[in-house]
N, CA, C and O atoms as a Tripos MOL2 file, in Angstrom:
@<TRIPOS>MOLECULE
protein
  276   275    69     0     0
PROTEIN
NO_CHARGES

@<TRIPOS>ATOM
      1 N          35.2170   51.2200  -38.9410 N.3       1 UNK1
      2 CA         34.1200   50.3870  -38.5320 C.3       1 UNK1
      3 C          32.8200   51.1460  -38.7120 C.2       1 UNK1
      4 O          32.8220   52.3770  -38.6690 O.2       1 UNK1
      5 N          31.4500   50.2890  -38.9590 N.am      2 UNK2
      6 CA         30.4350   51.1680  -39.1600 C.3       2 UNK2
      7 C          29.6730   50.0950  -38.4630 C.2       2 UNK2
      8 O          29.9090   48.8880  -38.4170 O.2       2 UNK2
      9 N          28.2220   51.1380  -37.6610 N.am      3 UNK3
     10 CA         27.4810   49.9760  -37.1910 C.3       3 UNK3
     11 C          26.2360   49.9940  -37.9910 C.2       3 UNK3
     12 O          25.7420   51.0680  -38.3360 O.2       3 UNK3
     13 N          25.7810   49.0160  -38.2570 N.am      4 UNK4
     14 CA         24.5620   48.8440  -38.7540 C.3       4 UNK4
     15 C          23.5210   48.0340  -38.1640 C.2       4 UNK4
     16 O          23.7870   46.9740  -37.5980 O.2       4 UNK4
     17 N          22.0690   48.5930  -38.2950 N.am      5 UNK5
     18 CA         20.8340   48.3720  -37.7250 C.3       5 UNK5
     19 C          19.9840   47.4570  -38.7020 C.2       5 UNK5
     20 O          19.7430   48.0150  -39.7730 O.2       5 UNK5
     21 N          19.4660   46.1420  -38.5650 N.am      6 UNK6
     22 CA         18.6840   45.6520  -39.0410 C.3       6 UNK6
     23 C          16.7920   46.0180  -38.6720 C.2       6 UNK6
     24 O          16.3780   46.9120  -37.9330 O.2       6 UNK6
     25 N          15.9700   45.0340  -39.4360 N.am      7 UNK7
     26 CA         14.7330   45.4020  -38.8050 C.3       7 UNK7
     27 C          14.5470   45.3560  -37.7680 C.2       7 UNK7
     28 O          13.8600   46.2990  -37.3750 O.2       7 UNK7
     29 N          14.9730   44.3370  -36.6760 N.am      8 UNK8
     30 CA         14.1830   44.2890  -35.6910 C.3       8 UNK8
     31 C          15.0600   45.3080  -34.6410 C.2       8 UNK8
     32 O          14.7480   45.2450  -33.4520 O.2       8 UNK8
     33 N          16.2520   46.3340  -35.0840 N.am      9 UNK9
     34 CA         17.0370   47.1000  -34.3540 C.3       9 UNK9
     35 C          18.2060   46.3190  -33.2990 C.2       9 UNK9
     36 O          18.6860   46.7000  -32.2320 O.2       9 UNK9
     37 N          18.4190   45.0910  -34.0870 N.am     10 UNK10
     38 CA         19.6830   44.8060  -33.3220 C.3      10 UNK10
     39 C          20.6990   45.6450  -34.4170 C.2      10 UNK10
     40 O          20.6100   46.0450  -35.5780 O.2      10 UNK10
     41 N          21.5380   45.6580  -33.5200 N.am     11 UNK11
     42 CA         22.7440   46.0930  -33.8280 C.3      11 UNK11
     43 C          24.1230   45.4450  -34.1720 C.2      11 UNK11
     44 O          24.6020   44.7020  -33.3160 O.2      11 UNK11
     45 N          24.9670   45.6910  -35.5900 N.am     12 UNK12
     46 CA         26.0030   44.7020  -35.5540 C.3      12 UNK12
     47 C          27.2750   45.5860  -36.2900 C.2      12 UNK12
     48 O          27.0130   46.5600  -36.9970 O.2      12 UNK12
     49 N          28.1440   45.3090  -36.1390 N.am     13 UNK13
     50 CA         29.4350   45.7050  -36.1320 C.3      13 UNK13
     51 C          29.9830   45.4700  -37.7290 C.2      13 UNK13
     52 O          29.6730   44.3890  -38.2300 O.2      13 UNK13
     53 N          30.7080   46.3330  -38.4850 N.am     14 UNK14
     54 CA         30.9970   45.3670  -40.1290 C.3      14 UNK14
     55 C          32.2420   46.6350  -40.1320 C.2      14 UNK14
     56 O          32.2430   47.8480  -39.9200 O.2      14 UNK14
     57 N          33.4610   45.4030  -40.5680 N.am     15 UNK15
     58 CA         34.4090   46.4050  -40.5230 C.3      15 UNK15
     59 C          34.5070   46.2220  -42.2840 C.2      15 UNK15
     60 O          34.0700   45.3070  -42.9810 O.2      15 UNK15
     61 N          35.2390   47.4380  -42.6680 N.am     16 UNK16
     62 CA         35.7610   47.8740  -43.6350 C.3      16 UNK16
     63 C          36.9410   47.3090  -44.0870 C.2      16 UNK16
     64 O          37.6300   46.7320  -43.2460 O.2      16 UNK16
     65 N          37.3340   47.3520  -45.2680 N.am     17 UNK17
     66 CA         38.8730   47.8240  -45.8380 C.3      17 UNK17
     67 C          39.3120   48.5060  -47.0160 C.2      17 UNK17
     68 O          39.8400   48.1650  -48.0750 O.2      17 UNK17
     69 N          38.9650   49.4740  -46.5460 N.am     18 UNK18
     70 CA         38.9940   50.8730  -47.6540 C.3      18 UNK18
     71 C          40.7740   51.1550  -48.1570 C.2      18 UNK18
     72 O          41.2580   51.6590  -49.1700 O.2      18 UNK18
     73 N          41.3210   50.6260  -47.0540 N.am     19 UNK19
     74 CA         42.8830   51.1030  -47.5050 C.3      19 UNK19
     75 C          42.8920   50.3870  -48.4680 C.2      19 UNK19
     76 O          42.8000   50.9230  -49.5730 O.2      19 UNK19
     77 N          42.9950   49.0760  -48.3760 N.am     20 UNK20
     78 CA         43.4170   48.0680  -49.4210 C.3      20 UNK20
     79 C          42.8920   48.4250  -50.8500 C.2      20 UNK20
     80 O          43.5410   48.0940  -51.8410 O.2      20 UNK20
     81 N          41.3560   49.3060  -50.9750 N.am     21 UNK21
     82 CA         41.5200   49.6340  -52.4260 C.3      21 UNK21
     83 C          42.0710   51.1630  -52.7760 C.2      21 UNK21
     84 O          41.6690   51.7570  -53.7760 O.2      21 UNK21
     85 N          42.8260   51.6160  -52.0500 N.am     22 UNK22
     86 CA         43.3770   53.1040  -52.2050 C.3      22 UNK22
     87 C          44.9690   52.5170  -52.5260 C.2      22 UNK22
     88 O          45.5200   52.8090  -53.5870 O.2      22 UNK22
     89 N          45.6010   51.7110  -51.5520 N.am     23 UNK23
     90 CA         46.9060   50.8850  -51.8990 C.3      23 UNK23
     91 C          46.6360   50.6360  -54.0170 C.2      23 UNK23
     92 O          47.1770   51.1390  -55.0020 O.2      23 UNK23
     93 N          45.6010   49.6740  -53.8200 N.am     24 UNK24
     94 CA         45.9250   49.1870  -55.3850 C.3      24 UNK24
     95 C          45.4370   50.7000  -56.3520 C.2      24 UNK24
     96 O          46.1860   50.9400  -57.2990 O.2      24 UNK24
     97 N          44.7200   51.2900  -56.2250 N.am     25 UNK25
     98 CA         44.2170   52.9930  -56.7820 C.3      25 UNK25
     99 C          45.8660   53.4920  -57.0160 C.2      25 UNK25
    100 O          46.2470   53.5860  -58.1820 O.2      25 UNK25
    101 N          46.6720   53.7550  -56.0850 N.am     26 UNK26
    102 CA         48.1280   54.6880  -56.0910 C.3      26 UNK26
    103 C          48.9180   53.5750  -57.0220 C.2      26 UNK26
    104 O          49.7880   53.9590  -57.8040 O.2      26 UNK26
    105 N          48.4760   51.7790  -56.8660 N.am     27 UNK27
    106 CA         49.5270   51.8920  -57.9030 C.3      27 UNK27
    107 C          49.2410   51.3470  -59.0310 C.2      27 UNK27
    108 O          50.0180   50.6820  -59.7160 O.2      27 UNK27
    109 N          47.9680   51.6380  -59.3060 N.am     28 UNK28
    110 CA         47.8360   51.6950  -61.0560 C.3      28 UNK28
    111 C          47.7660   52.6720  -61.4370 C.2      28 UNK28
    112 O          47.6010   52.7770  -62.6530 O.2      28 UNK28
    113 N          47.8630   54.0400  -60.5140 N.am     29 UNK29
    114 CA         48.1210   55.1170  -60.9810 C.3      29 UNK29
    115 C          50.0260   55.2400  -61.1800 C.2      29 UNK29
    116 O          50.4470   56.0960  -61.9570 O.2      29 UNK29
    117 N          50.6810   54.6480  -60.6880 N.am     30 UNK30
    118 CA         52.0090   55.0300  -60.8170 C.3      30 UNK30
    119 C          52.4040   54.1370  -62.0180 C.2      30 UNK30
    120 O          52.9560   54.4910  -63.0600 O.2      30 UNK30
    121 N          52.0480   53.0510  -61.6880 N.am     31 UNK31
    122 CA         52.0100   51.8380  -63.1580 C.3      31 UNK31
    123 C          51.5230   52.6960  -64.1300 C.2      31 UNK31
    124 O          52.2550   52.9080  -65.0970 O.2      31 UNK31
    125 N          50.3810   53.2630  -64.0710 N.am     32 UNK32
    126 CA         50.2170   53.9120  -65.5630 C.3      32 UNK32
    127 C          51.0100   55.3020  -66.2900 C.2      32 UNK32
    128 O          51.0420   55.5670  -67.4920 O.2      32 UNK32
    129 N          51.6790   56.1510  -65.0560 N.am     33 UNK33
    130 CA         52.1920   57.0640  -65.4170 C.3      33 UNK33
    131 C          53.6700   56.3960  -65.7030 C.2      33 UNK33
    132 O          54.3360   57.2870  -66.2290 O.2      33 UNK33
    133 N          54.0550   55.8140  -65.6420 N.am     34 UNK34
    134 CA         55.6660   54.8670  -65.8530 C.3      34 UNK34
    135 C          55.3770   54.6100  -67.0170 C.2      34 UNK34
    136 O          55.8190   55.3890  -67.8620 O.2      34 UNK34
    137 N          54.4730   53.3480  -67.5170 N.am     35 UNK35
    138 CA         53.7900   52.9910  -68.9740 C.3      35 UNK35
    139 C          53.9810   54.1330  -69.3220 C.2      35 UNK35
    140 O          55.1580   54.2900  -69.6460 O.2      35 UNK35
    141 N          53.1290   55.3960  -69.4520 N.am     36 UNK36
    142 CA         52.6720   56.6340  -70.3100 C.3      36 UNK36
    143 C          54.1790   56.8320  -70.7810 C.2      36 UNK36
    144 O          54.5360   56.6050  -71.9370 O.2      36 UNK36
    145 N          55.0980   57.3130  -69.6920 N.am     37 UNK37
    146 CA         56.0690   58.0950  -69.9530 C.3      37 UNK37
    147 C          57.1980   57.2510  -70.7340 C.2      37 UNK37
    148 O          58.2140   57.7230  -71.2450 O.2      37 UNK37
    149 N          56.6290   55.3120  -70.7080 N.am     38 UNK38
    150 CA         58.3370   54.7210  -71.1500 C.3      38 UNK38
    151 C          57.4170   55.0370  -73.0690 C.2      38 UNK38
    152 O          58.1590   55.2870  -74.0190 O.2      38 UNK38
    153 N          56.0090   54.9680  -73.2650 N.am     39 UNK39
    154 CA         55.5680   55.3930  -74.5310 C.3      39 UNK39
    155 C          55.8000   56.2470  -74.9940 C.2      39 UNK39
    156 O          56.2140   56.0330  -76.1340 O.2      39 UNK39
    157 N          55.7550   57.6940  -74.6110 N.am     40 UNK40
    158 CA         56.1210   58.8670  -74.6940 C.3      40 UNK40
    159 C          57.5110   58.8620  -75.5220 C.2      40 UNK40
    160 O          57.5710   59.2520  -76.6880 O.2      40 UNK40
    161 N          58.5690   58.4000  -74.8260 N.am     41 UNK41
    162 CA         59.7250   58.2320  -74.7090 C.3      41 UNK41
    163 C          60.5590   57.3360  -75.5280 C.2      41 UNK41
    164 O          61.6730   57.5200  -76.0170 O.2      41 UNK41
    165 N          59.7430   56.2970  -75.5640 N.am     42 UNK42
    166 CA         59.9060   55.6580  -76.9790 C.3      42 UNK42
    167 C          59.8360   56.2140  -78.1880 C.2      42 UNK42
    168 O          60.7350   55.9900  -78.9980 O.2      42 UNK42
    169 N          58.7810   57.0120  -78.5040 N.am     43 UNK43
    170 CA         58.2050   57.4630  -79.6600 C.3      43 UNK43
    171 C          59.2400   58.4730  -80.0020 C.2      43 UNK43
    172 O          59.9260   58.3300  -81.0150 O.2      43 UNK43
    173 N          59.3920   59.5380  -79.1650 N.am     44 UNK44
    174 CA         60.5350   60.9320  -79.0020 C.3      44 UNK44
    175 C          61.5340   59.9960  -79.8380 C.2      44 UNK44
    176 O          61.6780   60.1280  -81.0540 O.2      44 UNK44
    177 N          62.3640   58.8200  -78.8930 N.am     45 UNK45
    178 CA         63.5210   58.4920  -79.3320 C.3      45 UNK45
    179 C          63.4230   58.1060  -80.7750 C.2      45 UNK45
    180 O          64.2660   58.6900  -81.4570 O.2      45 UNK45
    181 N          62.3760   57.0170  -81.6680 N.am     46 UNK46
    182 CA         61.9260   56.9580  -82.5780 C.3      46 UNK46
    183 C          62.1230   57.8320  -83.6120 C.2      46 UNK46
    184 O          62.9760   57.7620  -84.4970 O.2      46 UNK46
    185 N          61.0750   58.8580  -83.4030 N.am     47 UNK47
    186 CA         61.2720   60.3210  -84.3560 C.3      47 UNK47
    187 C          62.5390   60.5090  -84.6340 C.2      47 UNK47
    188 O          63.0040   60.4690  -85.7730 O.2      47 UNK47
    189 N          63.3070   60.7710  -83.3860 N.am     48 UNK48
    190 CA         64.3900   61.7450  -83.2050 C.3      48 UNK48
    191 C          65.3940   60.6200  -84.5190 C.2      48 UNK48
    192 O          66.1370   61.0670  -85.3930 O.2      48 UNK48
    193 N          65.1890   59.6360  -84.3440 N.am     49 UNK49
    194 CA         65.9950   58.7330  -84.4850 C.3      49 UNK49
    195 C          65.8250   58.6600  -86.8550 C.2      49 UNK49
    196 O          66.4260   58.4150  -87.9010 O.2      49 UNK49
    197 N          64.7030   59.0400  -86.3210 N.am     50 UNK50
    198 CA         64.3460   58.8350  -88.0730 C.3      50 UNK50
    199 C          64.6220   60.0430  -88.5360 C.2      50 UNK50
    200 O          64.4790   59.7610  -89.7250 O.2      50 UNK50
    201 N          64.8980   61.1420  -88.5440 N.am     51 UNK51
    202 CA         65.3210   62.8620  -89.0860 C.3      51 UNK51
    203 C          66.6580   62.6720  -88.4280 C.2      51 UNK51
    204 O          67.2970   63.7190  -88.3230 O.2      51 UNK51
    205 N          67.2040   61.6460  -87.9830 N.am     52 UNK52
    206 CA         68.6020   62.4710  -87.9740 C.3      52 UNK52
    207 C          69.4530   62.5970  -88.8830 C.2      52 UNK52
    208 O          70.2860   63.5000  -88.8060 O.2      52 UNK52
    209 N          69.4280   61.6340  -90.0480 N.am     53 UNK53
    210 CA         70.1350   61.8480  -91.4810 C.3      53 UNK53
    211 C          69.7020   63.0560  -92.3330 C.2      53 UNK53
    212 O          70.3900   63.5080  -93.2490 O.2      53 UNK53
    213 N          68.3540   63.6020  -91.9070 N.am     54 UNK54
    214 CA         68.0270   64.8830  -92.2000 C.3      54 UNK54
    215 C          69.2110   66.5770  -91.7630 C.2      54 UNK54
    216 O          69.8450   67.0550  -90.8230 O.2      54 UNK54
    217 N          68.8720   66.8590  -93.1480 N.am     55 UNK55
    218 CA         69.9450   68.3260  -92.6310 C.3      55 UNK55
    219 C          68.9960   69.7270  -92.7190 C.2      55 UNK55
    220 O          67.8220   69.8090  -93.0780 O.2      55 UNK55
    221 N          69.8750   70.7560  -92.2840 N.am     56 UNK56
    222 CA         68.4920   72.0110  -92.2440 C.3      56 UNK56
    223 C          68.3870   71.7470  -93.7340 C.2      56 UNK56
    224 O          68.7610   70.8720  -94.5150 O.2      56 UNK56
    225 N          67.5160   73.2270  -93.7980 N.am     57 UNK57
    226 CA         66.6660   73.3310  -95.5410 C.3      57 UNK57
    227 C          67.8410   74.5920  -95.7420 C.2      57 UNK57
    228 O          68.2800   75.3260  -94.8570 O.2      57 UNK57
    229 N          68.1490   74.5860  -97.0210 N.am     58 UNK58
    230 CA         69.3210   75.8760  -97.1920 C.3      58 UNK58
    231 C          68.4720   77.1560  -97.3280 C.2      58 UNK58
    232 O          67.4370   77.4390  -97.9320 O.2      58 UNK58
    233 N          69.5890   78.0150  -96.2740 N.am     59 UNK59
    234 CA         68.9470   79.2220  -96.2660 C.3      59 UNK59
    235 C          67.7500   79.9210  -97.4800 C.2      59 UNK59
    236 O          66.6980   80.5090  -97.2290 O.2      59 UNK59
    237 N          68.2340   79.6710  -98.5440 N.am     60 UNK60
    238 CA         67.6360   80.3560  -99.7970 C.3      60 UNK60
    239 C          66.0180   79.4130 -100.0420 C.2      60 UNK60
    240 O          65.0850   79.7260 -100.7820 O.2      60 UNK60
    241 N          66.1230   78.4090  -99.2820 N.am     61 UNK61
    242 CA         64.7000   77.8580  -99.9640 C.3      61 UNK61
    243 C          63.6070   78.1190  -98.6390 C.2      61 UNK61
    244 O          62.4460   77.7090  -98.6300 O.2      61 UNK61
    245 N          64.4360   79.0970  -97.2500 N.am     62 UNK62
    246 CA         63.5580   79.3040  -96.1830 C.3      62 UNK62
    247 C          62.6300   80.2480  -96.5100 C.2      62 UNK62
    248 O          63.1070   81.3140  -96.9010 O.2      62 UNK62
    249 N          61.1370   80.1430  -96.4510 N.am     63 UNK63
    250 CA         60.1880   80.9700  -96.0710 C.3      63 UNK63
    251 C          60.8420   82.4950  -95.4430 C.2      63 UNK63
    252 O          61.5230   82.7690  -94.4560 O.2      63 UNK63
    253 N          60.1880   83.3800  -96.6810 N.am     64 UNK64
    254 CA         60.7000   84.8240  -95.5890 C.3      64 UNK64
    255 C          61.8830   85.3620  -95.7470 C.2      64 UNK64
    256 O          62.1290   86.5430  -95.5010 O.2      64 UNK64
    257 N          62.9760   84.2420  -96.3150 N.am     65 UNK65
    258 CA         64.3370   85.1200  -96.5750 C.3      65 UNK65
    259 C          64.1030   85.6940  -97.6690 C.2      65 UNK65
    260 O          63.4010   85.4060  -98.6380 O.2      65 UNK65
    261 N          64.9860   86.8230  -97.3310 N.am     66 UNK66
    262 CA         65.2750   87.8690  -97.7020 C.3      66 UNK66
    263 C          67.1790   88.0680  -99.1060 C.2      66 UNK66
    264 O          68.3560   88.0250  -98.7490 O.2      66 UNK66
    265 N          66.6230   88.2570 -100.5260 N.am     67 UNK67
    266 CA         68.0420   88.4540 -101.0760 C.3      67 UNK67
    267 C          68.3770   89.8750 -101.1810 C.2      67 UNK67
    268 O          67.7130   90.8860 -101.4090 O.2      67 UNK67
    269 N          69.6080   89.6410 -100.9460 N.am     68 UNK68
    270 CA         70.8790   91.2600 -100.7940 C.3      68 UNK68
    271 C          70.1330   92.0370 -102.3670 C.2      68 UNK68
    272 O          69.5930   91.1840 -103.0710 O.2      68 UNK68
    273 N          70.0690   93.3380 -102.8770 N.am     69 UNK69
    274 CA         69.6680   93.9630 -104.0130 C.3      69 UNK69
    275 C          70.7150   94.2650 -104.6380 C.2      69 UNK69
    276 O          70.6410   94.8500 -105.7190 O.2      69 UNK69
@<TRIPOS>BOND
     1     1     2 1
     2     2     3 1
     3     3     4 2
     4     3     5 am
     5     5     6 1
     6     6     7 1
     7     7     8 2
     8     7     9 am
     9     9    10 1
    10    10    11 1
    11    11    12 2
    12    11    13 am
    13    13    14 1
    14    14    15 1
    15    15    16 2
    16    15    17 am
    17    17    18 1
    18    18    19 1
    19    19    20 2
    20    19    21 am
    21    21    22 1
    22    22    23 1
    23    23    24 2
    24    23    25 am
    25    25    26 1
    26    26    27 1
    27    27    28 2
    28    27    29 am
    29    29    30 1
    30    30    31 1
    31    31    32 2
    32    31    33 am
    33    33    34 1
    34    34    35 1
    35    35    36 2
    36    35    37 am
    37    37    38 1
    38    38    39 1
    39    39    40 2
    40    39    41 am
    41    41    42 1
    42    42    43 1
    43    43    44 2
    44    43    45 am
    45    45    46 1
    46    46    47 1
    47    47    48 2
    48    47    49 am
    49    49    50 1
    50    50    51 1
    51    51    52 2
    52    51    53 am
    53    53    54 1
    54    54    55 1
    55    55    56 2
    56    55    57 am
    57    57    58 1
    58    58    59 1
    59    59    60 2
    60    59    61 am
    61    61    62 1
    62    62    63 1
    63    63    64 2
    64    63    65 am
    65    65    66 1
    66    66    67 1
    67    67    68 2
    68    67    69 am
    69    69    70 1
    70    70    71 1
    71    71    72 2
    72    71    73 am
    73    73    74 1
    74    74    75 1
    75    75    76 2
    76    75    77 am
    77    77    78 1
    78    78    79 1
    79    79    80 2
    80    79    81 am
    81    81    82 1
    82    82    83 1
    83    83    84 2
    84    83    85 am
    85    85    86 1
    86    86    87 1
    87    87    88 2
    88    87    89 am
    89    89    90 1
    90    90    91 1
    91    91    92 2
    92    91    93 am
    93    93    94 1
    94    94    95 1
    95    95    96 2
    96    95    97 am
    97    97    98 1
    98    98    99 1
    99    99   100 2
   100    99   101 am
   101   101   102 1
   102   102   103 1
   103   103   104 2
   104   103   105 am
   105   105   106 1
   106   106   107 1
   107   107   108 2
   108   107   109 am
   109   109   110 1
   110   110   111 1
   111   111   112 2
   112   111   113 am
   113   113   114 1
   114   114   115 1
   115   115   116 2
   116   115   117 am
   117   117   118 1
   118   118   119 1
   119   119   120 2
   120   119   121 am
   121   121   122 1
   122   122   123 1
   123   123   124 2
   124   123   125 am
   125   125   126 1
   126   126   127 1
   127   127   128 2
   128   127   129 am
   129   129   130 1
   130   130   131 1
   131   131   132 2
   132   131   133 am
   133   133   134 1
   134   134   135 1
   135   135   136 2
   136   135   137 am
   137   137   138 1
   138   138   139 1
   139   139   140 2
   140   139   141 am
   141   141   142 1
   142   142   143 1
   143   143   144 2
   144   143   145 am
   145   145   146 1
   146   146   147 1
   147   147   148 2
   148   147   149 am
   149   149   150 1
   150   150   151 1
   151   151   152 2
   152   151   153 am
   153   153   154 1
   154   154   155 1
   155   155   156 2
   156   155   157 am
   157   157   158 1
   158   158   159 1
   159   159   160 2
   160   159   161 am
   161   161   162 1
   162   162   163 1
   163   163   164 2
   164   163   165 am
   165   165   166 1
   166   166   167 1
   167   167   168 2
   168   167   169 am
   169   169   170 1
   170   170   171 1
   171   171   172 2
   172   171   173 am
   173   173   174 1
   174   174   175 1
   175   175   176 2
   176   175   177 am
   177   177   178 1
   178   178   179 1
   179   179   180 2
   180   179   181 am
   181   181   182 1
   182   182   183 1
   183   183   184 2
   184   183   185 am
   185   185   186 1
   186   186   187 1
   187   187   188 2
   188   187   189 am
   189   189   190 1
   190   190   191 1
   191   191   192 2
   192   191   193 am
   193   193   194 1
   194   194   195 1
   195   195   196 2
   196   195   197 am
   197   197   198 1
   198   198   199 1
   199   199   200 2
   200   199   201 am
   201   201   202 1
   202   202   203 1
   203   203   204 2
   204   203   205 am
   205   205   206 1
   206   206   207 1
   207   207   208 2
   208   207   209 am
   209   209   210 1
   210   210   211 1
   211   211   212 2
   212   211   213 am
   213   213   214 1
   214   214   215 1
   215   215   216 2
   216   215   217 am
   217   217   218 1
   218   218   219 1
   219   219   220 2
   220   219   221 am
   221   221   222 1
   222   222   223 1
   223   223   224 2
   224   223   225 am
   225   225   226 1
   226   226   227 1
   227   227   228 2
   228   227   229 am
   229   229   230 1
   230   230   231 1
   231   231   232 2
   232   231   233 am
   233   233   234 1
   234   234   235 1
   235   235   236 2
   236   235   237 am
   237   237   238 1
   238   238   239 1
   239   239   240 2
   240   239   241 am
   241   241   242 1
   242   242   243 1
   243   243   244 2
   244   243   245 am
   245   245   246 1
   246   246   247 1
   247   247   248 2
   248   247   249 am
   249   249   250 1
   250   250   251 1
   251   251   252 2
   252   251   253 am
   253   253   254 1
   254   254   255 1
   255   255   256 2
   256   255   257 am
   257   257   258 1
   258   258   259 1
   259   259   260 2
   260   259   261 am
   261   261   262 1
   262   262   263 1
   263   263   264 2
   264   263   265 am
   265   265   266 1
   266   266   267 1
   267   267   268 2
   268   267   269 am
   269   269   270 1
   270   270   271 1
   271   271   272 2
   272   271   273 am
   273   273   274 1
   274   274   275 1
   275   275   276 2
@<TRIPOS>SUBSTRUCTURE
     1 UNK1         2 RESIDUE 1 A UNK
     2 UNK2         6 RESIDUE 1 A UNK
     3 UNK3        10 RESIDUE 1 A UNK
     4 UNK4        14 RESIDUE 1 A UNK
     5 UNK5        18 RESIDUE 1 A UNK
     6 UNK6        22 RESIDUE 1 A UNK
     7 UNK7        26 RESIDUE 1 A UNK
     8 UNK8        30 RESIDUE 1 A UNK
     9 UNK9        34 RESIDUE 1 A UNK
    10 UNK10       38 RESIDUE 1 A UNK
    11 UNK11       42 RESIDUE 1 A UNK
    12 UNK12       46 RESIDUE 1 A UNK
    13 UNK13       50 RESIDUE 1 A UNK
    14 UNK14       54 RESIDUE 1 A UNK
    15 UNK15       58 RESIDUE 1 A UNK
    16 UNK16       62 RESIDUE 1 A UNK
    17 UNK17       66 RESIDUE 1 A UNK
    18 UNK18       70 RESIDUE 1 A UNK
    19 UNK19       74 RESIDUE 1 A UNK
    20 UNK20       78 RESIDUE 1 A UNK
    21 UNK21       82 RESIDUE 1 A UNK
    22 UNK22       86 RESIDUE 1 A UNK
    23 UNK23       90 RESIDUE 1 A UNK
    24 UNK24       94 RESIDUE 1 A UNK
    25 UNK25       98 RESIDUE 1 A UNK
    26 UNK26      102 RESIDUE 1 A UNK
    27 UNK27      106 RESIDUE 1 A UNK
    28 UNK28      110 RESIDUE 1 A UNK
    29 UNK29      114 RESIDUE 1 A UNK
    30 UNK30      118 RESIDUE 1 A UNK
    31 UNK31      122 RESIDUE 1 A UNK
    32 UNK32      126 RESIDUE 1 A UNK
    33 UNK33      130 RESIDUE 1 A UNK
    34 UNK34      134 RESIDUE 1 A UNK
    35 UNK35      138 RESIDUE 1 A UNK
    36 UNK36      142 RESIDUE 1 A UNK
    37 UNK37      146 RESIDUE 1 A UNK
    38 UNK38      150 RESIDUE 1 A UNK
    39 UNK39      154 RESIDUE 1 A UNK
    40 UNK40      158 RESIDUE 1 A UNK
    41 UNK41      162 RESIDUE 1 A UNK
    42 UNK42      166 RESIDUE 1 A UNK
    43 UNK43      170 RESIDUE 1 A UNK
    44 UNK44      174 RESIDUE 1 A UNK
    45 UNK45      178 RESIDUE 1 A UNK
    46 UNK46      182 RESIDUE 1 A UNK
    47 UNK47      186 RESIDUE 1 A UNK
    48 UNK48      190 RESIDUE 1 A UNK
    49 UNK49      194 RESIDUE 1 A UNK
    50 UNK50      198 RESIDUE 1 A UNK
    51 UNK51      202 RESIDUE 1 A UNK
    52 UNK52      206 RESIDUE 1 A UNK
    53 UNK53      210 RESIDUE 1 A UNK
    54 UNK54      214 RESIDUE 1 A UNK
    55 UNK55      218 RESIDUE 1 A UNK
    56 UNK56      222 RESIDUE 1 A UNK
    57 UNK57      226 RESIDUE 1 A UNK
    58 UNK58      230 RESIDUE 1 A UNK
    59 UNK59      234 RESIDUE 1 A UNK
    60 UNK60      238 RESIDUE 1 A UNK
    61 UNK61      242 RESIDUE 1 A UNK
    62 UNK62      246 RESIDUE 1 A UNK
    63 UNK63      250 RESIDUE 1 A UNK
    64 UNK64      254 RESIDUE 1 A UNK
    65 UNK65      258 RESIDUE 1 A UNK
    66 UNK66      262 RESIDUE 1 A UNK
    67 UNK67      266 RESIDUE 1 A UNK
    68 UNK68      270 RESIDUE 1 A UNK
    69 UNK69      274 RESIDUE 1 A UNK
């Protein structure tokens, strides 16, 4: 509750409701981290999903190896 003073100094009473926008604040914050993570998660599965007919690269065409003399 807060009181507030007009000009002529009456006084009047005005209540609030601050919870009610902290309630909807927590859950478009949880709504959005759920969204984020089912995107995230999608995409991972996606990728993962498109290289899996992929095989390594053979040793001999890796960067850096090394042949026996």
């Amino acid at each position: 509750m807060s009181v507030h003073h007009d000009d002529r100094g009456a006084v009047g009473v005005a209540t609030t409701h601050g919870g009610s926008d902290m309630r909807a604040a927590f859950t478009g914050l949880i709504v959005g981290a759920i969204a984020l993570l089912a995107v995230v998660l999608t995409i991972v599965t996606l990728t993962n999903r498109s290289f899996e007919g992929h095989g390594e690269a053979p040793a001999a065409a890796a960067p850096g190896a090394t042949t026996p003399h």
